[in-house]
N, C-alpha and C positions, 0 to 999 in steps of 0.2 A: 504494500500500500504506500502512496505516496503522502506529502505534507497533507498535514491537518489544516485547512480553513473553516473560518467560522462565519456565517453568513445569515445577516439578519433577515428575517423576511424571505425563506429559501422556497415558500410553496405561492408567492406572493405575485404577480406581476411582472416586474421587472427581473426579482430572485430566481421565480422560477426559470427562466433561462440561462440564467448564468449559472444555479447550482445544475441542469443540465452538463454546460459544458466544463466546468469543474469536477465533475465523475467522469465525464468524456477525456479528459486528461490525467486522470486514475488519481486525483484527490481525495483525500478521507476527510469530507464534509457532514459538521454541524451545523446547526439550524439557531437561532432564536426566535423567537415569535409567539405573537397571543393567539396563534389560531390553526392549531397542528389540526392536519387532515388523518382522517381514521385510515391510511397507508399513509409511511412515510418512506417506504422503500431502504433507500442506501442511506438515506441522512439519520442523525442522533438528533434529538427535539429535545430543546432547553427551553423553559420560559423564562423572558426579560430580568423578573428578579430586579429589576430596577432600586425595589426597596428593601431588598438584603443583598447589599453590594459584597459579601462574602460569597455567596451564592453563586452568584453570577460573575466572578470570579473563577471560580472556581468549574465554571462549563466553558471557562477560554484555557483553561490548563493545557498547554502540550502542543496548542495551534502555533501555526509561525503568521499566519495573514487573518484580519479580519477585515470582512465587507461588509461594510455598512449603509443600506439602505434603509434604515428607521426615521418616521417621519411622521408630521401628522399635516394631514392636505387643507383642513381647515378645524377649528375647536367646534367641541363636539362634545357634550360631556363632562367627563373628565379632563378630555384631552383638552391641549391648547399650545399654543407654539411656544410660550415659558415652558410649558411643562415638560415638552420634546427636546429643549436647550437641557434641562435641568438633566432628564434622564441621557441624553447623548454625553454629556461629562461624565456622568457617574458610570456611564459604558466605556470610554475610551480611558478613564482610570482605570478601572476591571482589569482592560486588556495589558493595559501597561504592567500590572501589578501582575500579571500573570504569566506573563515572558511572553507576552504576543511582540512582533518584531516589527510589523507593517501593518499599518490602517491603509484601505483604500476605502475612499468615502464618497458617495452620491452626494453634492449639492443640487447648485440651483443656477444657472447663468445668471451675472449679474448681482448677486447678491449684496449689502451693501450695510453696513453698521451706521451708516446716516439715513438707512431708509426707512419711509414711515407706515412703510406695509409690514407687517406681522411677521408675517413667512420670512421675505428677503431678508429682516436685519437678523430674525432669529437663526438662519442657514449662514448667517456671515459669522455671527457668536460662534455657533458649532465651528467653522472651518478654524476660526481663531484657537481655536480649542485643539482638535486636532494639529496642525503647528505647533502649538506651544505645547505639546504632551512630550517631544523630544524622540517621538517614534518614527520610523522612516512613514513619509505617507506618499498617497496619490488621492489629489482630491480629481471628479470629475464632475461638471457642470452642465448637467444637459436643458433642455426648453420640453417641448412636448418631443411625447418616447408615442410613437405608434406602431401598432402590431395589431395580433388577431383579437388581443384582451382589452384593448385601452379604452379607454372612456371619451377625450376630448373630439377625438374621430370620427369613432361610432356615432356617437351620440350625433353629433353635425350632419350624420349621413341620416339618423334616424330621422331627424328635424325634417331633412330635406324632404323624404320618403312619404313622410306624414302630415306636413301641413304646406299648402300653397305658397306660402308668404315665410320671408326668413327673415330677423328683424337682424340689422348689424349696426353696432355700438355705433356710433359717433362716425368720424366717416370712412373707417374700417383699412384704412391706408398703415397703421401699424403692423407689424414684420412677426411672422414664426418661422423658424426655423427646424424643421421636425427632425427625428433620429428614430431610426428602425430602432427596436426593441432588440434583436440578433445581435446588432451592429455594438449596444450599449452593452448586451450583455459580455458581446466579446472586448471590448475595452477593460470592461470589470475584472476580466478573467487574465486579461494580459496584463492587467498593473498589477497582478496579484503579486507574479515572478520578477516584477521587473525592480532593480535597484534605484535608488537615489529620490528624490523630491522631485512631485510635480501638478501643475495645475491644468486641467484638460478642458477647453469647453470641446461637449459632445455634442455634437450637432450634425446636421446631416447636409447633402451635397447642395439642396434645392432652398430658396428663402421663397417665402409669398407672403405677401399682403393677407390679412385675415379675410378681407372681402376676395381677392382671386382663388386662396383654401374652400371658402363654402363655392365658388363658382365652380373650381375642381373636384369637391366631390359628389355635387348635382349632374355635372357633365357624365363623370366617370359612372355612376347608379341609374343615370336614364330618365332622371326626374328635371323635369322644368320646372323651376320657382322663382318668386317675382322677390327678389333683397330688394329691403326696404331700411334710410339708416335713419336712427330713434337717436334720442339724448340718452344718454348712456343709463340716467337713472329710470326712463322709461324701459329701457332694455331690460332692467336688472326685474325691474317689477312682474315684465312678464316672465321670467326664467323664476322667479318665486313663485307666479300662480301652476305653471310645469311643475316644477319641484312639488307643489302640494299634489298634482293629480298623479304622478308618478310616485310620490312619498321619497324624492331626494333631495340630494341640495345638488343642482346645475351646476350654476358659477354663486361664490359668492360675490358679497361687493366689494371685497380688496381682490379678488379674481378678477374683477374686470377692471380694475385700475393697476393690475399687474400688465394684463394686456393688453391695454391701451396704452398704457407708460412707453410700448417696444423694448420691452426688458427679453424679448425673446427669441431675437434674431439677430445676437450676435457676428462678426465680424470675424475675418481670418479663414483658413484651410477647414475642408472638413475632414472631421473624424471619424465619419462610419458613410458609407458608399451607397448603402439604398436610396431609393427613391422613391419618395412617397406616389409621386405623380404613379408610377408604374405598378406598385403596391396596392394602390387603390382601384388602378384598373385590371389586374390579375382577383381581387377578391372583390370582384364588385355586386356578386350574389349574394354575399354573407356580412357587408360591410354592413350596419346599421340596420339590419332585421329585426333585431330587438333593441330593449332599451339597454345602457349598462350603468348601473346603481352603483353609486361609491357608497353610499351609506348601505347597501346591501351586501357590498364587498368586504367592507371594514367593520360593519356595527351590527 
């Protein structure tokens, strides 16, 4: 058997492809997470343990890399983006204290300790933290990650599918930049082995405008619909009357001032090679057939 990694979130999204190709390269992989599947196959399943930091210590024994992807996408609860700071320190102490060697860490493009969205200053505390732990890291920064599970995608395609009229923020001229979900997970799996410090934004080959994305994936499913652009706060209000008939939360409202900001289409080489355009029209049967729930994902 090869190295021990430890991988937050391994049956998760994003996890679940990367502890794929982490077995595919004969590592002996552990898991943390609040939400083990009744098969967990080849991985060991720890819970967080967050508030017995001996504990959870003690299920990074013997790893050399940990991947971290824990997060919380909006408060919810318990949850809340203090609380996801609080517990990511008392994870990356864990590992340190337990002869883990390398962090590699999911952020967020753009993140920013002057910023006054939740999410972005709190992914900038975390990386701060990380740095300053004294362990080799690799942080990477991606925008929206799309695949067969994602949400922001789907969902858009669902929209399309389902209602005539598609409302788009403000005047929809702000930048994403997407990253296949493959593409991320292989990034994650190659800074596992790789030496020294670094900072990655992960992004993918293609940028679009929010409004050319929905014109893209109406084209690509075969639906005509009529975009139409709203004040941002009328946007928001209909993606809450949705959210209630669907029992989610859509976007919240530092989500749409995240992506309106163009915090999400970063600048420079890409790091992972798919293509959305192409993606979308190879799965254009299955793209947004149903809905996909983060609160049914997560909660």
């Amino acid at each position: 058997m090869g190295a021990t990694v430890v991988i937050t979130g391994a049956f998760s999204y994003t996890g679940k492809y990367a502890t794929r190709l982490l077995l595919a390269r004969g590592y002996e992989v552990r898991t943390l997470t609040s939400h083990p599947p009744a098969s967990c196959g080849s991985v060991s399943v720890f819970p967080y343990n967050f508030e017995r930091p001996e504990e959870l210590r003690r299920s990074l024994e013997g790893a050399s890399v940990l991947i971290n992807t824990y997060w919380a996408r909006f408060p919810r609860g318990n949850a809340s983006f203090e609380t996801a700071v609080r517990n990511s320190r008392t994870l990356i102490k864990a590992a340190k204290d337990a002869g883990v060697g390398r962090i590699v860490h999911v952020s967020i493009a753009n993140p920013s300790l002057e910023s006054p969205l939740g999410y972005y200053k709190g992914k900038a505390e975390v990386e701060q933290a990380v740095i300053a732990s004294g362990l080799s890291y690799a942080i990477l920064r991606p925008t929206v990650i799309f695949g067969a599970e994602d949400i922001l995608i789907n969902n858009i395609a669902w929209f399309v599918r389902n209602f005539p009229v598609f409302g788009i923020p403000g005047d929809g001229q702000y930048g994403i930049r997407p990253i296949y979900v493959e593409d991320m997970a292989r990034l994650l799996v190659d800074a596992a082995k790789q030496a020294g410090n670094s900072v990655i934004d992960a992004v993918g080959p293609e940028t679009f405008s929010f409004e050319e994305l929905v014109r893209l994936v109406a084209e690509r499913v075969g639906r005509r619909v009529r975009l139409i652009h709203l004040p941002a706060a009328l946007a928001y209000v209909s993606t809450l009357v949705t959210g209630w008939m669907v029992g989610d939360v859509v976007l919240t409202w530092e989500e749409y001032q995240e992506l309106m900001s163009n915090l999400l289409a970063p600048s420079g080489d890409a790091s992972g090679a798919s293509r959305l355009s192409a993606w979308i029209g190879a799965n254009r049967e299955s793209v947004g057939r149903k809905y996909a729930s983060e609160v049914g994902r997560h909660f």
